[in-house]
N, C-alpha and C positions, 0 to 999 in steps of 0.2 A: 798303178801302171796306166799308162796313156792308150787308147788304141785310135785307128781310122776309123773314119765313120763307116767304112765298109765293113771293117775288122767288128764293129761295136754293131753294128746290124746281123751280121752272122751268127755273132755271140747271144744276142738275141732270139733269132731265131731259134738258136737250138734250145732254150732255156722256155721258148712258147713250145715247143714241140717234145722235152720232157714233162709240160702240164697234164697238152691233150693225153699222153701216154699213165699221170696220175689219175685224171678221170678214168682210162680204160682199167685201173684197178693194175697198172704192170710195177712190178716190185725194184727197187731202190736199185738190184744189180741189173739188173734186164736193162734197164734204162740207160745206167752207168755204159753197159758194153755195147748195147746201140747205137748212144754217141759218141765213145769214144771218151768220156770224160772218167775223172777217179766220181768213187762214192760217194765222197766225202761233200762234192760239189752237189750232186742230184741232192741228199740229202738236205742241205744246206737251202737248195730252190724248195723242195718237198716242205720244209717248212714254212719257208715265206709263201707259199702257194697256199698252204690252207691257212695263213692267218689272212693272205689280202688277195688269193684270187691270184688270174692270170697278173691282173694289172703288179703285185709285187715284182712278177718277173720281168717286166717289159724296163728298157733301159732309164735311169734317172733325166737323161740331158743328153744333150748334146755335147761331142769332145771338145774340149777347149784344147790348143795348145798354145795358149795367151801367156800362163805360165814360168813355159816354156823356154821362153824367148829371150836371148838377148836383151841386159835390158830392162826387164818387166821387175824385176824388185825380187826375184825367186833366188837372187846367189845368196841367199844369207845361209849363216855357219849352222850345220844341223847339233842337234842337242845330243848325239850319238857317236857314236866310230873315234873317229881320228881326234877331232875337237874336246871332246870327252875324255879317253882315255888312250893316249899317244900311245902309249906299248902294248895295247893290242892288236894293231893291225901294223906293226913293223917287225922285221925280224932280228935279231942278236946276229953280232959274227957266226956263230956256232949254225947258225941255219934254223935254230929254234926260234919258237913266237916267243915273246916278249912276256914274262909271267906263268907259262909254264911249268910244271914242279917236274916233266921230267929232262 
């Protein structure tokens, strides 16, 4: 997923501000429902925090959406969904998906 650099500094933020909350010793849900994120997330930072420190949590880069763009060489066919296996993601007259058993 793409964000703005506004969006990717917020995100940030709260990911430096669930650390300082590891140092105070606050525990996985405390933290979770402080920021508002699921567990699964703090626990996930929780871990890259004690293997590298704040510095794992601070963002990789900067957003590109070069990508993105018109253009840029990104329409290729994915290796997944539709390309892959046509009667998964269409439906039969009957209103069922494609493959189905019921």
């Amino acid at each position: 997923m793409r964000y703005t650099p506004a969006e990717q500094e917020r995100r940030e933020r709260v990911r430096l501000q669930a650390a300082e909350w590891f140092e105070a010793g606050e525990s996985t849900g405390t933290v979770a429902a402080r920021l508002r994120v699921h567990e699964r997330s703090v626990t996930r930072w929780r871990k890259a925090w004690l293997e590298g420190g704040e510095q794992a949590l601070r963002s990789k880069g900067p957003v590109s959406g070069e990508n993105c763009r018109p253009g840029s060489g990104s329409n290729r066919t994915p290796s997944y969904g539709a390309a892959r296996w046509p009667g998964v993601t269409s439906k039969t007259g009957a209103g069922r998906w494609a493959g189905s058993r019921r």
